[in-house]
KEKE-3310 file (N, C-alpha, C; in steps of 0.2 Angstrom, whole numbers, plus 5000, padded with zeros to 4 digits):
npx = (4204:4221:4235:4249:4267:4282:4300:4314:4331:4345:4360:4375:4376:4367:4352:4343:4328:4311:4298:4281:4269:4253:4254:4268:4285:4296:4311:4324:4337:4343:4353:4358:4355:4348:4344:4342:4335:4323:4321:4314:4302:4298:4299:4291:4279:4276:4271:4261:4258:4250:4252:4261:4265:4278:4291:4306:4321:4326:4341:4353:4357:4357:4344:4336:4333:4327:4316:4306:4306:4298:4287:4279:4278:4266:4266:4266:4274:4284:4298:4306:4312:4328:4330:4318:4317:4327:4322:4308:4315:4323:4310:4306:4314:4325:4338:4349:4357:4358:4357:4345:4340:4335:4327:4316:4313:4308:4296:4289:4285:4276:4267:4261:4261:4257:4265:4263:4262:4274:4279:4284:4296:4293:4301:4308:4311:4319:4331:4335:4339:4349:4359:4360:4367:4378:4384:4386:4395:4406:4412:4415:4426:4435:4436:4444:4454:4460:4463:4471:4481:4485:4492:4504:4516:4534:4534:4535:4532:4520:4512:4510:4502:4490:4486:4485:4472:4462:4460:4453:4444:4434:4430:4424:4417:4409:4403:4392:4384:4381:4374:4363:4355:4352:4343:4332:4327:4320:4311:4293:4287:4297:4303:4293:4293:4305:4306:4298:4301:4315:4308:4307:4313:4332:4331:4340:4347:4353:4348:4336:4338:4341:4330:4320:4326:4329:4317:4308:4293:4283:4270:4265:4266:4256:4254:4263:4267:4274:4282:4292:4295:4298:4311:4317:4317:4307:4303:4307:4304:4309:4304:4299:4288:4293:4306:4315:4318:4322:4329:4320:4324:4330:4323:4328:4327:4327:4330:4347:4353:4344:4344:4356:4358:4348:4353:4361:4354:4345:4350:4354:4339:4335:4339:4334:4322:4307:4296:4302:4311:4304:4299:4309:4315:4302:4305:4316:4313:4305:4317:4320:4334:4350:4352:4341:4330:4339:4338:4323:4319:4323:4315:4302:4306:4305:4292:4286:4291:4285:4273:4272:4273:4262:4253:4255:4259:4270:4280:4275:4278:4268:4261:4261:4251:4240:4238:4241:4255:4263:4270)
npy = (4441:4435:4443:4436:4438:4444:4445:4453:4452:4463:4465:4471:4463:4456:4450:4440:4433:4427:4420:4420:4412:4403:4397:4392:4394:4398:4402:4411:4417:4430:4439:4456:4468:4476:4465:4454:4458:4460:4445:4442:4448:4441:4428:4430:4430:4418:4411:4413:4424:4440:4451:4454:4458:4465:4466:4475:4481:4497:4502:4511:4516:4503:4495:4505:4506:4493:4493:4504:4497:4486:4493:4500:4487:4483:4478:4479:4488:4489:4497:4496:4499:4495:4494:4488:4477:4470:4468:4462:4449:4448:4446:4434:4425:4421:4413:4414:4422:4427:4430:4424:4420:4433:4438:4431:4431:4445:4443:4436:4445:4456:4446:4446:4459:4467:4481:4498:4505:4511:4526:4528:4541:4557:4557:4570:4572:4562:4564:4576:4572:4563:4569:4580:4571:4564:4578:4580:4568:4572:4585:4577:4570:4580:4586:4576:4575:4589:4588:4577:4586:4595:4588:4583:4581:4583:4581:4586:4582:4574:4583:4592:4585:4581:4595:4595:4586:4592:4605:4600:4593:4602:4610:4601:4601:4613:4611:4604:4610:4619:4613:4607:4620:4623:4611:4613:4625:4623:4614:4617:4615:4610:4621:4631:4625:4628:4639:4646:4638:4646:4656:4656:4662:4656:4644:4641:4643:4630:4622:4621:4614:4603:4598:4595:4585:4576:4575:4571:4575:4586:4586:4573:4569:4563:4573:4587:4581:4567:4574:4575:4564:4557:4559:4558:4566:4566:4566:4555:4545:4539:4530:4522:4513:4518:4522:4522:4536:4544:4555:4564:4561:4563:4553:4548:4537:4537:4550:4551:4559:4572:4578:4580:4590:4598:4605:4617:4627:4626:4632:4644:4650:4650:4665:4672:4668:4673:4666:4652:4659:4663:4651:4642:4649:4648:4636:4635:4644:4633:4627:4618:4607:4614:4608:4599:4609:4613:4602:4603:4613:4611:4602:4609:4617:4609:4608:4619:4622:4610:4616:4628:4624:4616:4627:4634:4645:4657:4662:4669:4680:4684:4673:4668:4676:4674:4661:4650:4644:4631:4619)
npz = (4014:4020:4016:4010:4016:4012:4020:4020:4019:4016:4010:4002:3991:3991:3993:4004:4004:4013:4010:4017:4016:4016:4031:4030:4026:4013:4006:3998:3988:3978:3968:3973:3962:3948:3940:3948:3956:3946:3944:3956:3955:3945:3952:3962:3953:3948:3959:3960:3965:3964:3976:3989:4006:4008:4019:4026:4031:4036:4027:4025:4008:4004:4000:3993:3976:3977:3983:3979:3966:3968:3976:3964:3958:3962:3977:3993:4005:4016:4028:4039:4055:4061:4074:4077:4070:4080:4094:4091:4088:4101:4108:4105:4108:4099:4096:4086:4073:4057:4040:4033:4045:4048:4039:4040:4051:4048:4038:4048:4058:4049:4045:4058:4063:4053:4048:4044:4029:4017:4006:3993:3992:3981:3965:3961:3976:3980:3970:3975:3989:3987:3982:3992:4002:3996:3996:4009:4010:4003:4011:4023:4019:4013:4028:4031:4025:4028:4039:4040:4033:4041:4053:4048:4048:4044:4030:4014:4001:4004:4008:3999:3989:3998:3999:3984:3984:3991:3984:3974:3979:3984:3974:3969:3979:3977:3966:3967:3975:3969:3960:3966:3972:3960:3956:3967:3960:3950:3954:3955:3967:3975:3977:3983:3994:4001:4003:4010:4022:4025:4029:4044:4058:4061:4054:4040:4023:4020:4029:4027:4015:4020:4026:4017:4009:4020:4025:4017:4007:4018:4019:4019:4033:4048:4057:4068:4075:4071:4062:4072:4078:4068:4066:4078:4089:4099:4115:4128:4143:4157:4169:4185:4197:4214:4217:4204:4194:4182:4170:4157:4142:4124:4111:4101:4090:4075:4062:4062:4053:4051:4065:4069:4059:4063:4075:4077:4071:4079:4091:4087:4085:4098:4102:4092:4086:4089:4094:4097:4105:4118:4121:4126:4137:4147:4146:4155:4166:4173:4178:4168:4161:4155:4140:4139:4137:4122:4115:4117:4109:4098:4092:4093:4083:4073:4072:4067:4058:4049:4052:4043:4031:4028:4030:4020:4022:4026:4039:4058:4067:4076:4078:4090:4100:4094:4095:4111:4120:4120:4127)
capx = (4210:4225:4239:4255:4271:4288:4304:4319:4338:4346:4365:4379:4378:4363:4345:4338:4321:4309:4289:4278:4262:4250:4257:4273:4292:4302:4319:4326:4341:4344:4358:4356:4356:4342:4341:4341:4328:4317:4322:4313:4296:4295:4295:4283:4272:4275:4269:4252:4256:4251:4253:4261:4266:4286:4294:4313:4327:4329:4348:4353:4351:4357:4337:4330:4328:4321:4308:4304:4303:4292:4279:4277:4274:4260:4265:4265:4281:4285:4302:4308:4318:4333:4330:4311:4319:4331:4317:4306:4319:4322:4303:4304:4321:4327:4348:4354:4357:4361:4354:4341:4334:4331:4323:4313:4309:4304:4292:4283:4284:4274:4263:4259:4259:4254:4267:4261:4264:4279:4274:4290:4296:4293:4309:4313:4315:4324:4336:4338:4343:4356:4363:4363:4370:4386:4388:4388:4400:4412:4414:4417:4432:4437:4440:4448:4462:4463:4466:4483:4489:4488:4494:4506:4523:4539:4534:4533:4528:4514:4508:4507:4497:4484:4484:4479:4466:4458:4457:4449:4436:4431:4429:4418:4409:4405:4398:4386:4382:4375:4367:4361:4352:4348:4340:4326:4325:4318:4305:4291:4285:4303:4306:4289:4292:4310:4306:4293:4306:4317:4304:4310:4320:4333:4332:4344:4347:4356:4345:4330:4337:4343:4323:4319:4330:4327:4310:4303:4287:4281:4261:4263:4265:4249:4253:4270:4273:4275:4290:4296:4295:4304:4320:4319:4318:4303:4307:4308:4303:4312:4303:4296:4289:4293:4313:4318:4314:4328:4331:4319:4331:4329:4322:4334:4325:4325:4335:4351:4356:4340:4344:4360:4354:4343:4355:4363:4347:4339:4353:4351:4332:4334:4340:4329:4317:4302:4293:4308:4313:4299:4297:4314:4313:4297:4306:4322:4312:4304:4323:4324:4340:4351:4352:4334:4328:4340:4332:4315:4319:4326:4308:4297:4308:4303:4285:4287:4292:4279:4267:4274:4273:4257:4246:4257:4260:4277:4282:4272:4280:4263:4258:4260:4247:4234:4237:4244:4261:4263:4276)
capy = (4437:4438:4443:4434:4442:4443:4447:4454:4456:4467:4466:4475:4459:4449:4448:4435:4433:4423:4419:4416:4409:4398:4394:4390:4399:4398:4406:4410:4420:4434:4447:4464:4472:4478:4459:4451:4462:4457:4439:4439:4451:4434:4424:4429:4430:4410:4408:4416:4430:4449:4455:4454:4464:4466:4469:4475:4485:4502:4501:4516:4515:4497:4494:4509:4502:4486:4494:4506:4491:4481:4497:4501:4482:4482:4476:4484:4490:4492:4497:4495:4505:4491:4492:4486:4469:4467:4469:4457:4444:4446:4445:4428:4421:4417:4413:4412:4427:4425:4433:4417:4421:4440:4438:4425:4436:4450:4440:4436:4451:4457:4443:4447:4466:4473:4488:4505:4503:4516:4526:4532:4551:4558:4561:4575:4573:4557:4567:4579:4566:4558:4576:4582:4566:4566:4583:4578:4565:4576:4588:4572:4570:4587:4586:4571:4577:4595:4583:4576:4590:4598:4581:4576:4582:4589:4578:4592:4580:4572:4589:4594:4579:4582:4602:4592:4582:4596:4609:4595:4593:4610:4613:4598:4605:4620:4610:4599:4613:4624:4607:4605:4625:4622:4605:4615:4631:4618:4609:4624:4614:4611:4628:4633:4624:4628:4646:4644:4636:4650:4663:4656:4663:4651:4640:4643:4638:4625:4618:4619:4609:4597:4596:4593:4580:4570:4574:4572:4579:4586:4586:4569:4568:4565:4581:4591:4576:4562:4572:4575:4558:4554:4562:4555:4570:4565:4564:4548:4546:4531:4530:4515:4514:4526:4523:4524:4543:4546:4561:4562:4561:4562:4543:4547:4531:4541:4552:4556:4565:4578:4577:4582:4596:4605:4607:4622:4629:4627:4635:4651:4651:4652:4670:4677:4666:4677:4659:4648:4661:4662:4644:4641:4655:4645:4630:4636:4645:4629:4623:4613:4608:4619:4602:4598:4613:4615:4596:4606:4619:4607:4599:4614:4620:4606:4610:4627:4618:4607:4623:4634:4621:4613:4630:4637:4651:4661:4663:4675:4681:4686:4668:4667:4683:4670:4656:4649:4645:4625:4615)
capz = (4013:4021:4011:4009:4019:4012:4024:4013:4022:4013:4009:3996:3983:3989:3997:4006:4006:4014:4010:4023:4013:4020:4037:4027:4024:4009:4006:3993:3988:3974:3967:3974:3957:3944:3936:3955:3958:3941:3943:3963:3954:3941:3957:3964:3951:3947:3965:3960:3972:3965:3979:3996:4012:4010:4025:4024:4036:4032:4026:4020:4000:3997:3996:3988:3971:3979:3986:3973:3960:3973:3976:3956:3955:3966:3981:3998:4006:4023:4031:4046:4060:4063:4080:4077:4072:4086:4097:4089:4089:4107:4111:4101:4111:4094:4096:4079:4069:4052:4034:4032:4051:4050:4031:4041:4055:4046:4037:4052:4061:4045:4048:4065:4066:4047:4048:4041:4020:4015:4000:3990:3989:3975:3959:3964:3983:3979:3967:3980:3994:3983:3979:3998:4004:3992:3996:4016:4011:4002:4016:4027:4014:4014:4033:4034:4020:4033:4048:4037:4031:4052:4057:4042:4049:4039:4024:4010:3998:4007:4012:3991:3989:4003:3995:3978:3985:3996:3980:3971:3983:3986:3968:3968:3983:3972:3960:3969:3977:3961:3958:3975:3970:3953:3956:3970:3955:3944:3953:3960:3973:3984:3978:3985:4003:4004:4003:4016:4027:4024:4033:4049:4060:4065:4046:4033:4016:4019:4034:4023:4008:4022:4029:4012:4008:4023:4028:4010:4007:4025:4018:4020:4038:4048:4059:4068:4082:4067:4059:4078:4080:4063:4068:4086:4093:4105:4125:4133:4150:4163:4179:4186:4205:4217:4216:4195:4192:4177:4168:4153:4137:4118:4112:4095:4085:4071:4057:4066:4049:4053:4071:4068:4055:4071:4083:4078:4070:4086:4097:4084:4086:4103:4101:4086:4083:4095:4096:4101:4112:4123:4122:4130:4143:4150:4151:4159:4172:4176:4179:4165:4161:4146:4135:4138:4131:4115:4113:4114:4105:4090:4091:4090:4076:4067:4073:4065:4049:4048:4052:4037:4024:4030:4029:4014:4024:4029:4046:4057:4072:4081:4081:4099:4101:4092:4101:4119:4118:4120:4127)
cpx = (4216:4232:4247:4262:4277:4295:4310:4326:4341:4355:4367:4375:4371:4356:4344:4331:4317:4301:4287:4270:4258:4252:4266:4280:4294:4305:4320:4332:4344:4350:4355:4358:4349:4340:4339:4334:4322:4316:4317:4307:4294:4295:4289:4276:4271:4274:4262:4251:4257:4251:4254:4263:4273:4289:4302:4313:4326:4338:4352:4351:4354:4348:4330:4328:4323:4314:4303:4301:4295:4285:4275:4275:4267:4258:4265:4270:4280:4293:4303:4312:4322:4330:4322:4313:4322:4327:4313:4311:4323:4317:4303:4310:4325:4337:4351:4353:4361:4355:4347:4335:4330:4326:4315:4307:4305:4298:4286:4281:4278:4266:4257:4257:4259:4257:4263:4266:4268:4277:4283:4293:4295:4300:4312:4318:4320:4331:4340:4341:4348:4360:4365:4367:4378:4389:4391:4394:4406:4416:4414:4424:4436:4440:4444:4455:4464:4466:4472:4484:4487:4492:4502:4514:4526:4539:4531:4529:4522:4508:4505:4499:4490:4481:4480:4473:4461:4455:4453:4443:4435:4431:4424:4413:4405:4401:4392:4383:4376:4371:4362:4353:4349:4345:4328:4323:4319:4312:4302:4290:4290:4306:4301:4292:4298:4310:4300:4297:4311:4315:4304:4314:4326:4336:4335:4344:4346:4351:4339:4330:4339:4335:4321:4319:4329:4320:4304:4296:4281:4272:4259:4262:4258:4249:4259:4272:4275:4281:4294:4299:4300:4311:4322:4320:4310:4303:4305:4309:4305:4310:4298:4296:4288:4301:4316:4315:4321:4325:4328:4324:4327:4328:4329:4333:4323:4331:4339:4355:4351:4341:4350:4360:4349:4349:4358:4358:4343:4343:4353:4343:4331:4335:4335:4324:4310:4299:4294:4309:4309:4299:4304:4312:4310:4301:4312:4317:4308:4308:4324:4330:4344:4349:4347:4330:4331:4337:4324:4313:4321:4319:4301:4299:4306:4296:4282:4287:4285:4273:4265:4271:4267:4254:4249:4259:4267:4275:4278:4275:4276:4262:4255:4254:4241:4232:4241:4248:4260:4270:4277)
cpy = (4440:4437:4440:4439:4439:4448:4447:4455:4458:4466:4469:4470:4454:4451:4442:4436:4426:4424:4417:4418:4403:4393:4391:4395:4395:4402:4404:4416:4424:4438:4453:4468:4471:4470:4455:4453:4459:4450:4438:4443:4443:4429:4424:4428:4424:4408:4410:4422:4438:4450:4454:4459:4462:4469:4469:4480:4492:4503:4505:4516:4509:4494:4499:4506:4497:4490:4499:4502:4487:4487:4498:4494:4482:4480:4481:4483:4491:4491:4501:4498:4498:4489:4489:4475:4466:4465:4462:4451:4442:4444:4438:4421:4418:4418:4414:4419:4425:4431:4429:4421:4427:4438:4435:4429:4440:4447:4438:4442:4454:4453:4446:4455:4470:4481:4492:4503:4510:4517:4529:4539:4550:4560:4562:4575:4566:4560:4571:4577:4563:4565:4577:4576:4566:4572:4582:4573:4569:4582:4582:4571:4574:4589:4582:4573:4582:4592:4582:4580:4593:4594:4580:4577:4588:4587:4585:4589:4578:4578:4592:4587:4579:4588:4599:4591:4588:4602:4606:4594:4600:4611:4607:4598:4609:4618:4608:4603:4618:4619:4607:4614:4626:4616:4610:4621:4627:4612:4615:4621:4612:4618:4632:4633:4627:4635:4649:4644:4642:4657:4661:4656:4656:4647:4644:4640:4631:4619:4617:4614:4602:4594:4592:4585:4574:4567:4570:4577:4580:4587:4579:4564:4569:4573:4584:4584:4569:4564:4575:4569:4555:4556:4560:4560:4569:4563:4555:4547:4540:4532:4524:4516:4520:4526:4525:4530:4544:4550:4561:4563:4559:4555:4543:4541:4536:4543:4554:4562:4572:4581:4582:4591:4603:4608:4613:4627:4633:4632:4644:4654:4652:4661:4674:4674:4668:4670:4655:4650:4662:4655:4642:4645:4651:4642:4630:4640:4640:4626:4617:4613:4612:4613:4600:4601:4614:4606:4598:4612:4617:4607:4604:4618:4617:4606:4615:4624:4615:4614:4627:4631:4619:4619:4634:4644:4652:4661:4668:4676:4682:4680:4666:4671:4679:4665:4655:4645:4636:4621:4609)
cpz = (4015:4018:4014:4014:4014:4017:4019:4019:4017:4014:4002:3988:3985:3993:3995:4008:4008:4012:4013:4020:4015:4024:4035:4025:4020:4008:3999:3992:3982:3975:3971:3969:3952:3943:3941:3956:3951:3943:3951:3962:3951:3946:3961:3962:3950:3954:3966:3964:3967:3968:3984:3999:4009:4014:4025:4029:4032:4032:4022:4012:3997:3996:3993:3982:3974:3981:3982:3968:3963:3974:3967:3953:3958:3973:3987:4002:4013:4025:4035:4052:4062:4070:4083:4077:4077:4092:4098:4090:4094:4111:4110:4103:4106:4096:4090:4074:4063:4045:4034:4039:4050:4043:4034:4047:4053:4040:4041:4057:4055:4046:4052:4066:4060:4050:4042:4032:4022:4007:3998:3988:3981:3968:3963:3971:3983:3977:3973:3986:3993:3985:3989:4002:4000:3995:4003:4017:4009:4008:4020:4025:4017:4022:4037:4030:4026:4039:4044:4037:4037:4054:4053:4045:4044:4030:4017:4004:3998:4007:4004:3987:3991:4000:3989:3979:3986:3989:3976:3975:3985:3979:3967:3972:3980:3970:3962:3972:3973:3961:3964:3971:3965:3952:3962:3966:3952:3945:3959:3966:3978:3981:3982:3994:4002:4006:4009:4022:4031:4028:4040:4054:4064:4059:4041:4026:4017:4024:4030:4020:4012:4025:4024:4007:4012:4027:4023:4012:4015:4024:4020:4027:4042:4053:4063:4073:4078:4064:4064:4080:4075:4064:4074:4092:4099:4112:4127:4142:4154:4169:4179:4196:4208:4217:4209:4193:4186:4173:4159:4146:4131:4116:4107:4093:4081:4066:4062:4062:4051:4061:4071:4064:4061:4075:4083:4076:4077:4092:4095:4085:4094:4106:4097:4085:4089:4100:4100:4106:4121:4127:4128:4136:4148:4152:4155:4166:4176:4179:4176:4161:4154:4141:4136:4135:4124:4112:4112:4111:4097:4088:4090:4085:4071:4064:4069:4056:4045:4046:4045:4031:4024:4028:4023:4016:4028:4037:4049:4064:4078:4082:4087:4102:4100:4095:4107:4117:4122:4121:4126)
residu = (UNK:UNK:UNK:UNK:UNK:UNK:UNK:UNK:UNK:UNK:UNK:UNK:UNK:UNK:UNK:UNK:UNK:UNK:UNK:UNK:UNK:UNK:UNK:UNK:UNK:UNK:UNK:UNK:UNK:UNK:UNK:UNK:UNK:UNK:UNK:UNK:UNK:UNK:UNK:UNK:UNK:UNK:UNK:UNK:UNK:UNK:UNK:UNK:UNK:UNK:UNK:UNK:UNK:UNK:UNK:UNK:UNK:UNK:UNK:UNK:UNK:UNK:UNK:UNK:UNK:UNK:UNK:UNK:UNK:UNK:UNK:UNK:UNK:UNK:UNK:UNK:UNK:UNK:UNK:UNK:UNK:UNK:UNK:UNK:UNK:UNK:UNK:UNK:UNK:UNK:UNK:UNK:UNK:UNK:UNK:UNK:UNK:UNK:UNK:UNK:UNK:UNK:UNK:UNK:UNK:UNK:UNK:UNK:UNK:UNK:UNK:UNK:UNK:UNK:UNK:UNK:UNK:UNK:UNK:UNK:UNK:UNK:UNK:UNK:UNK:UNK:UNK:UNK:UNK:UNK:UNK:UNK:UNK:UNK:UNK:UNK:UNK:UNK:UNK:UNK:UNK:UNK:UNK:UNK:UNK:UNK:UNK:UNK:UNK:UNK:UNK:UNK:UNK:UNK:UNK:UNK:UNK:UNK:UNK:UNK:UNK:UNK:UNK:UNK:UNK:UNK:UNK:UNK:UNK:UNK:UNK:UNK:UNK:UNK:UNK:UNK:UNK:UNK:UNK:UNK:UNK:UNK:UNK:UNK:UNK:UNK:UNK:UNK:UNK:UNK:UNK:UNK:UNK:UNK:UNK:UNK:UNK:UNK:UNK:UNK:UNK:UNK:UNK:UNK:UNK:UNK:UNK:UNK:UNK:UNK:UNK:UNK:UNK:UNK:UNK:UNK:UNK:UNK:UNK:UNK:UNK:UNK:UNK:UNK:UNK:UNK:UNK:UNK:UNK:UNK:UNK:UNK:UNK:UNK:UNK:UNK:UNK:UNK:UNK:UNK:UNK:UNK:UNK:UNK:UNK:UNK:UNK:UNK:UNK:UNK:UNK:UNK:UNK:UNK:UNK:UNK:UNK:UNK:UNK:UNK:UNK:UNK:UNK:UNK:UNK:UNK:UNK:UNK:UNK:UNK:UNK:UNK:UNK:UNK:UNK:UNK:UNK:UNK:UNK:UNK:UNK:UNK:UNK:UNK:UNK:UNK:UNK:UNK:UNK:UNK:UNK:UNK:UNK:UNK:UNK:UNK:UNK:UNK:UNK:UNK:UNK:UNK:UNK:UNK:UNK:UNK:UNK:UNK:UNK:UNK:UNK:UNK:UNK:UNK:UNK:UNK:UNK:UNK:UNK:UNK:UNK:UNK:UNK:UNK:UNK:UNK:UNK)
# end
């Protein structure tokens, strides 16, 4: 039997959903808040449906409950890379963009192409994605206040003001910070991986509990080119013929916060990391470009990552001795 499809847009205060049930779309419109969300599980069930495919945007976290609520109901979850829909609804020459049509879209896209189900992190790494996201925000804070007071002029009072703000947030970095370390103390198994992560050279604290945070649980992956892929760190090739030969380039559909998270990582490992260093080396004497390789030196760091945590085992420098060196 083929199961029912729901399509969800996603906004601050609302979702639009559409149902696509035997060859038919209804729409319908809910709050985006815990009761919104109850009020559109009891719809479903007075349509006789335990159980559809729900297809939704990934939209930062205004549809994390929603999709929580929707898996622990029973149904089956999938979301979306944005740029999956835009695609879709250029395939489909639709003109009209609105909340109504995407809901509508992703309703049949679901239909049509049974996305991969989305399984929920677990607590912790939920807790801990909340946690390193605030703190990312606060230092976003933090150097938008140092830009005024460099900028602010002779205004004395202005500049006491920005001084305030700036002590204020840098005491609540501390905090979220301790939290941030007393939160991975507290659960063994992201204190397990983090400390795994940590035996590579190249990876720091702080880059671990960002792997952590936005990888989730890397057991879940089916092997190192899936969470190379989930960061967008996978090459992208443009040539067509014998005239379009273009410069392969990072695809970046993916985390740009992880992506972001590598890059100086990967420019350290280029130096110490025995593995990376090699790895480079090769590809620079093939004459590829410096930015080509710290793009593939990102991607084999994540590789490395995946590796550690995956065999439960710390970092080993020989590795390369055991096996043949992969580009």
């Amino acid at each position: 039997m083929t199961l029912s499809t729901l399509g969800i847009d996603l906004a601050k205060d609302k979702l639009d959903v559409a149902l696509f049930h035997q060859e038919r779309l209804t729409h319908q419109v809910f709050p985006n808040t815990a009761k919104g969300i109850a009020a559109l599980l009891d719809w479903l069930q007075a349509q006789g449906l335990s159980q559809v495919h729900a297809c939704l945007e990934a939209t930062g976290t205004f549809g994390d409950d929603l999709a929580v609520k929707l898996h622990a109901a029973g149904h089956i979850v999938s979301i979306l890379n944005p740029a999956v829909l835009k695609a879709f609804r250029q395939s489909t020459l639709t003109r009209t963009k609105n909340d109504r049509t995407d809901a509508s879209l992703l309703a049949r896209y679901a239909a049509l192409y049974h996305p991969r189900p989305w399984t929920p992190p677990a607590p912790e790494v939920r807790e801990l994605q909340a946690l390193v996201r605030r703190l990312e925000g606060l230092h976003q804070m933090h150097q938008q206040e140092h830009n005024r007071l460099t900028s602010n002029g002779r205004s004395r009072m202005v500049a006491e003001s920005v001084q305030t703000i700036l002590a204020a947030l840098e005491t609540e970095i501390e905090r979220v910070e301790q939290l941030v370390r007393d939160h991975i103390q507290q659960h063994p198994r992201l204190k397990a991986q983090h400390d795994l992560l940590c035996t590579i050279p190249g990876i720091g604290a702080k880059t671990a509990t960002t792997l952590l945070a936005e990888c989730g649980d890397l057991h879940t992956y089916s092997d190192a080119r899936a969470v190379a892929a989930f960061a967008g760190l996978t090459p992208k090739q443009h040539q067509s013929g014998s005239s379009v030969h273009g410069k392969p380039r990072l695809c970046k559909i993916g985390s740009d916060r992880l992506r972001k998270a590598m890059y100086f990582p990967a420019i350290v490992a280029q130096r110490y990391n025995p593995i990376i260093k090699a790895f480079c080396e090769t590809l620079l004497q093939r004459g590829k470009h410096k930015m080509t390789v710290i793009g593939a030196a990102m991607r084999k760091l994540l590789h490395l990552a995946y590796g550690v945590v995956k065999s439960g085992k710390a970092f080993d420098p020989n590795y390369l001795k055991a096996k043949p060196l992969a580009a």
